[in-house]
C-alpha positions in Angstrom: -60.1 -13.2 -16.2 -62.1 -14.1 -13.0 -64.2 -11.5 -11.3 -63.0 -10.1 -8.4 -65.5 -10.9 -6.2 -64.8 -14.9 -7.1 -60.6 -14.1 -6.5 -62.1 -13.0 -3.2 -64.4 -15.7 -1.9 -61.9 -18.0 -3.2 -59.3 -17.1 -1.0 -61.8 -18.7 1.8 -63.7 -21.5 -0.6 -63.9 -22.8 -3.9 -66.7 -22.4 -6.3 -68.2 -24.5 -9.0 -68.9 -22.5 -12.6 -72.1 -23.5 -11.6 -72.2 -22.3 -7.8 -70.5 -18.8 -9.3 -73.0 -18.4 -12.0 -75.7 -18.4 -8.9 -74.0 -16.0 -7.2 -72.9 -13.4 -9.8 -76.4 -13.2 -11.2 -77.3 -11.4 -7.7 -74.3 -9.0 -8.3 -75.0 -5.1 -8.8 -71.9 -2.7 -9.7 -72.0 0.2 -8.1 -69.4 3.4 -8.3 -69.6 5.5 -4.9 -67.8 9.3 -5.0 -65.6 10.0 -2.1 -68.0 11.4 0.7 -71.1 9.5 -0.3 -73.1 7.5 2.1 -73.5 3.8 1.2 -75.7 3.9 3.7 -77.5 6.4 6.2 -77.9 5.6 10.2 -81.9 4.5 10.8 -82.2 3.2 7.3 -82.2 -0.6 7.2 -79.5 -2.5 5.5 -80.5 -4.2 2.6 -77.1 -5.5 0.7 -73.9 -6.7 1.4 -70.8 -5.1 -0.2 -68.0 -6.6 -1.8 -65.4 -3.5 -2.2 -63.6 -3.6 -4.9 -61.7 -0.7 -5.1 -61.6 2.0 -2.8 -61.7 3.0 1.3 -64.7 3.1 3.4 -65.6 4.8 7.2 -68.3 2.9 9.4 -69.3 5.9 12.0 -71.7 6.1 14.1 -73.2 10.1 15.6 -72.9 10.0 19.5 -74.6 13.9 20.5 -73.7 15.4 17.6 -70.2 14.5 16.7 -69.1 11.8 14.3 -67.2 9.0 15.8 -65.7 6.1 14.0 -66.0 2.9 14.3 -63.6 1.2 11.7 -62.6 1.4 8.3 -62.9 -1.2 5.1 -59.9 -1.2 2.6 -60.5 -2.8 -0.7 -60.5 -5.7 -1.6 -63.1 -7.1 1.4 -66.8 -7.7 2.6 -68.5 -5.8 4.8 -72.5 -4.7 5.7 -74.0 -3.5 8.9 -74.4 -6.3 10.4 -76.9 -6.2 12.8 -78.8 -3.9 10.4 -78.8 -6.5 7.7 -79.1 -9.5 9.4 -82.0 -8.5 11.8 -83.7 -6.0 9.3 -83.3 -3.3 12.0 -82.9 0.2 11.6 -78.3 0.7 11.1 -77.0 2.2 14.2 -73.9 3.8 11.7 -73.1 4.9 8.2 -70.7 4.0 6.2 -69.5 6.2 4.2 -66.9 6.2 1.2 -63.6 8.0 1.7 -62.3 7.4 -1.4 -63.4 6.7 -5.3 -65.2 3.0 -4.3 -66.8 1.2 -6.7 -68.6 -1.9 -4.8 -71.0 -5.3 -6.2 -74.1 -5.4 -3.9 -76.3 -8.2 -3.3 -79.4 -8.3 -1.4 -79.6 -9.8 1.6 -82.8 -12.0 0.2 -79.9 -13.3 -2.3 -77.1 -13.6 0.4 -79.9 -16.1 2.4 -80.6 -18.0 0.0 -77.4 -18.4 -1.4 -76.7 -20.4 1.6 -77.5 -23.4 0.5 -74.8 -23.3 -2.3 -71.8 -25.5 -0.6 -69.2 -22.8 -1.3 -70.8 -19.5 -0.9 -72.0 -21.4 3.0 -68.5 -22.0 3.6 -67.4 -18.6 2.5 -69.7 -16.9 4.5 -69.1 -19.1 7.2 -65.1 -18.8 7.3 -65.6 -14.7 6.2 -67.5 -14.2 9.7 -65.5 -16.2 12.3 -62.4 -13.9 10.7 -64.7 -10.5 11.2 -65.1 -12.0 14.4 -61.5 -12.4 15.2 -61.1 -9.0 14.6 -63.8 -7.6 16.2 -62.5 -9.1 19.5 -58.9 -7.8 18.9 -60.2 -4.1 18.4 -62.0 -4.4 21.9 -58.9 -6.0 23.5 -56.7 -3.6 22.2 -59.0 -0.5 23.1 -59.3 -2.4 26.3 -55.3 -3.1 27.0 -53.5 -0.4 25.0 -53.1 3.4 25.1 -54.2 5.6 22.0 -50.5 6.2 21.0 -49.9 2.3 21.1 -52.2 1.8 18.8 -51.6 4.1 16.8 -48.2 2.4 16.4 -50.2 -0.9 15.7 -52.4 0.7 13.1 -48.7 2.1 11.4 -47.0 -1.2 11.6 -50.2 -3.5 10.6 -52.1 -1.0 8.2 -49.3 1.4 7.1 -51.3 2.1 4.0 -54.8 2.9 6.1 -52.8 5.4 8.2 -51.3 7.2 5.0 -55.2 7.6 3.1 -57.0 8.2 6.0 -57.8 12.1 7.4 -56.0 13.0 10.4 -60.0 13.6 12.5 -61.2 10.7 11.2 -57.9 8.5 12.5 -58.3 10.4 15.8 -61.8 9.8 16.0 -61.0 5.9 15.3 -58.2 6.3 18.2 -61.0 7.6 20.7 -58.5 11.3 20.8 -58.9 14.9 19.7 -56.9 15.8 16.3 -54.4 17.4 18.4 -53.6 14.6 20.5 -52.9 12.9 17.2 -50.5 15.7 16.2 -48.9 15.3 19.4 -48.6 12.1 19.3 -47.1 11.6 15.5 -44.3 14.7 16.1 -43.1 12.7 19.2 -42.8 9.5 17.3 -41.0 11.6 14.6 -38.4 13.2 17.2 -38.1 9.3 18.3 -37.3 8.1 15.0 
């Protein structure tokens, strides 16, 4: 049975035996307990995480408060990215919501992996589509109320919505708890 990690990147590239052999050597298994940091804000970001099972909350701490950024469901990639790219101190944490177990690999190895024809690829298709939704996050925050998307994040990530604490979704949202309440007893009453 493949590794998960290969099912993964090979949904964006193939692999060689030979190019996957590289790779998995670099691979570190790690099992994260629901509320665990994977990593702390002003540390430096030294892996990038394949999650293989589990739910994880970027956030960053504006004056006190927690605010989130996005979340990661299982299976995907995902790293700080300015953090890990530009060896700069992380501007968020990410922590794990859930039970997470997750395959780090340095970012050293990530480099140098490049030159492996499908791993380039893979990274290469993996952060135009980051991209993509980076810019539909902003455009929506930009062009949409709280409540519509809300209704987005129910009709495109159903299961997110369901796993997800109530502050943490409002936080995502940019509302107060309440104003999430509010919001989900009017859609009920709609329905």
């Amino acid at each position: 049975m493949k590794h998960p990690f290969r099912l993964f990147i090979e949904k964006y590239s193939s692999l060689s035996p030979v190019e996957w052999e590289e790779i998995s050597v670099c691979l570190e298994r790690e099992e994260i307990n629901s509320g665990n940091l994977i990593l702390e804000e002003g540390k430096v970001c030294r892996h990038l995480y394949f999650l293989e099972s589990g739910l994880l909350r970027f956030f960053i701490n504006r004056g006190g408060e927690e605010v989130t950024k996005f979340f990661t469901e299982a299976p995907y990639l995902c790293t700080s990215q300015q953090s890990f790219s530009e060896n700069l101190p992380a501007k968020e944490s990410i922590e794990a919501l859930e039970d997470s177990v997750i395959w780090r690999i340095t970012a050293e190895d990530t480099f140098r992996l490049l030159t492996l024809p499908g791993w380039n690829l893979f990274i290469r298709k993996l952060t135009l589509e980051v991209q993509k939704f980076t810019e539909e996050i902003l455009e929506e925050i930009q062009t949409t109320t709280a409540e519509q998307r809300y209704r987005i994040l129910l009709e495109q990530q159903s299961s997110l919505v369901r796993r997800v604490p109530l502050k943490y979704l409002a936080s995502y949202l940019g509302i107060a708890p309440q104003s999430l309440s509010r919001i989900r007893k009017k859609m009920i009453g709609n329905s």
